[in-house]
C-alpha positions in Angstrom: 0.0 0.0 0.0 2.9 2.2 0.6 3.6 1.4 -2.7 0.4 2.0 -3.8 0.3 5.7 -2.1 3.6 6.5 -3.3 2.2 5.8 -6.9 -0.7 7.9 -5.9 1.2 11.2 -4.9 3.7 10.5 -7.5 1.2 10.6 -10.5 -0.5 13.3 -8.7 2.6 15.3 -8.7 2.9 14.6 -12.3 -0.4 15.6 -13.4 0.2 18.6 -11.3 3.5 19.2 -13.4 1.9 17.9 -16.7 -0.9 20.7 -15.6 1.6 23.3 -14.9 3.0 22.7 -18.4 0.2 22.5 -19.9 -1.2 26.0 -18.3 1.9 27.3 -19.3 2.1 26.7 -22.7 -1.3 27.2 -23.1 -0.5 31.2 -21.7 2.7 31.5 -24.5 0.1 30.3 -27.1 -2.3 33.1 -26.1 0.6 35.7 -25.7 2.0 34.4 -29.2 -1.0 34.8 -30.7 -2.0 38.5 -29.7 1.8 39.4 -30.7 1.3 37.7 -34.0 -2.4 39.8 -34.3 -0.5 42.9 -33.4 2.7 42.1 -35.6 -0.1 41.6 -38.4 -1.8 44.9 -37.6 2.2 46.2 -38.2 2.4 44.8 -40.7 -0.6 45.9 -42.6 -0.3 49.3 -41.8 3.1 49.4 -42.5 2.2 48.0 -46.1 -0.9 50.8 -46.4 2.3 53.2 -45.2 4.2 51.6 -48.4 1.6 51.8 -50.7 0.9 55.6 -49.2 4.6 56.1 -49.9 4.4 54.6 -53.4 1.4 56.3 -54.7 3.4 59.5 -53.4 6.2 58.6 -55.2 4.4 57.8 -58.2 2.5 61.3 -58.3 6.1 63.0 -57.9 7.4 61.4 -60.3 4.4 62.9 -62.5 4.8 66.0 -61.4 8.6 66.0 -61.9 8.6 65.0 -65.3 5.7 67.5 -65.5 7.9 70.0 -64.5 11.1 68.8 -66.6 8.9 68.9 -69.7 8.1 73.0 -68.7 11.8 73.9 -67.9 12.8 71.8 -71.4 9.8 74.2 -73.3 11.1 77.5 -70.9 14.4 76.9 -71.9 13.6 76.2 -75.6 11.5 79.8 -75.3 14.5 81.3 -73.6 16.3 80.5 -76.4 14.2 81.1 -79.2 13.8 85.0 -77.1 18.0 85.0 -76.5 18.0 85.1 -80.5 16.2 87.9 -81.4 18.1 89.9 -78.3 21.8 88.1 -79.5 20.8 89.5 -83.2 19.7 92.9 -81.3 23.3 93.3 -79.7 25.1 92.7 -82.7 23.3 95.2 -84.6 23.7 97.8 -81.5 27.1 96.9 -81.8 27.3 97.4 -85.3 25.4 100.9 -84.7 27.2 102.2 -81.8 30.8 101.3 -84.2 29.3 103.7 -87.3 28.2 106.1 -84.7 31.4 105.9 -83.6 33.0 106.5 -86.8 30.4 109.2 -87.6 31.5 110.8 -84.8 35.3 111.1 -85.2 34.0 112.5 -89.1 32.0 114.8 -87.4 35.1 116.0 -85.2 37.3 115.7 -88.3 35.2 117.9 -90.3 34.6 120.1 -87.2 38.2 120.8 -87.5 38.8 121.1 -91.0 35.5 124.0 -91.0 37.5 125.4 -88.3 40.9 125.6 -89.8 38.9 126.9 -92.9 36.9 129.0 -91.1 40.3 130.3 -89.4 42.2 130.6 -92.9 39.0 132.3 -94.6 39.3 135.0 -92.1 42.8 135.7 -92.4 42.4 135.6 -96.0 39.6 138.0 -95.5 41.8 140.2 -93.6 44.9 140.5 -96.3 42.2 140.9 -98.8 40.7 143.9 -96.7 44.2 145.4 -96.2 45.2 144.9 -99.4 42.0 146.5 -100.4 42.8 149.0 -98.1 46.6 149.3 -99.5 45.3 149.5 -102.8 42.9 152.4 -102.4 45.8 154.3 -100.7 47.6 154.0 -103.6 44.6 154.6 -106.1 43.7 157.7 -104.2 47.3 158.9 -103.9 47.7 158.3 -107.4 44.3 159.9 -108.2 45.7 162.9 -106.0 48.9 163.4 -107.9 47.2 163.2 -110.7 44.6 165.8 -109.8 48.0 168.1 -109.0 48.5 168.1 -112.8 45.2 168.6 -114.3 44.4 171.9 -116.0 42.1 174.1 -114.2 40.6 175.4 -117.0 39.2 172.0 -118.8 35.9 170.9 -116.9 36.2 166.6 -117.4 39.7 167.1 -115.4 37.9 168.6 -112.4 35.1 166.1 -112.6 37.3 163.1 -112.3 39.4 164.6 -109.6 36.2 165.4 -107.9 36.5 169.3 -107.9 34.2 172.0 -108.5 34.3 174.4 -111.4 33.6 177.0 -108.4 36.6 176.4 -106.1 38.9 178.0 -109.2 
């Protein structure tokens, strides 16, 4: 009977163990399975995250090449404006070198009036004393002559300017 009580306890002691275990696992299941329901909740929002992320990328990507297609047609406009403005500054290049030119003409001519202007007046001025040198000498001539003519004939007195009455 000893025997019999010793078997008792003993298989009591392992149905309390088997028990134990058995409780035991059974908790690790349940706290397995809420992780793996949460880990799954994770998981799918961190795959609606994804797909948010994707979708975003996928509209960027849109918009970039959106955006690359404006620059490329800005640029091409830039251009086709830059030609017009290039042909612009060649010709206001082109203009300010014959205004230029005009310019030192202008000043070269400027000169040459001035130097002509200069040597007219001095001409002038020999001509006017040579004028003047010459009617000395026409009226002293015209004098000396007038010394010699004869009183008494009337064209004489006339070209020497005298009267008839101052004889």
């Amino acid at each position: 009977m000893k025997l019999a009580v010793a078997l008792a306890v003993l298989s009591v002691v392992v149905l309390g163990v088997v028990a134990f275990q058995a409780l035991s696992q059974e908790l690790n299941l349940r706290t397995m399975k809420i992780r793996t329901v949460e880990i799954f909740a994770e998981i799918k929002n961190k795959e609606a995250a994804v797909v948010e992320v994707k979708t975003k990328i996928q509209k960027l990507k849109l918009e970039l090449t959106s955006a690359t297609t404006k620059i490329e047609e800005l640029n091409k406009k830039k251009a086709e404006a830059q030609k017009p403005i290039d042909g612009i500054a060649t010709q206001l290049e082109k203009c300010n070198a014959a205004k230029e030119n005009h310019e030192k003409n202008k000043i070269e001519l400027e000169n040459a009036m001035a130097q002509l202007t200069s040597e007219h007046e001095e001409a002038k001025l020999k001509a006017e004393e040579e004028s003047q040198l010459l009617k000395h000498q026409i009226l002293d001539r015209d004098l000396a002559i007038c010394a010699f003519v004869d009183p008494a004939k009337s064209e004489g007195l006339k070209l020497c300017g005298m009267s008839e009455a101052a004889n």
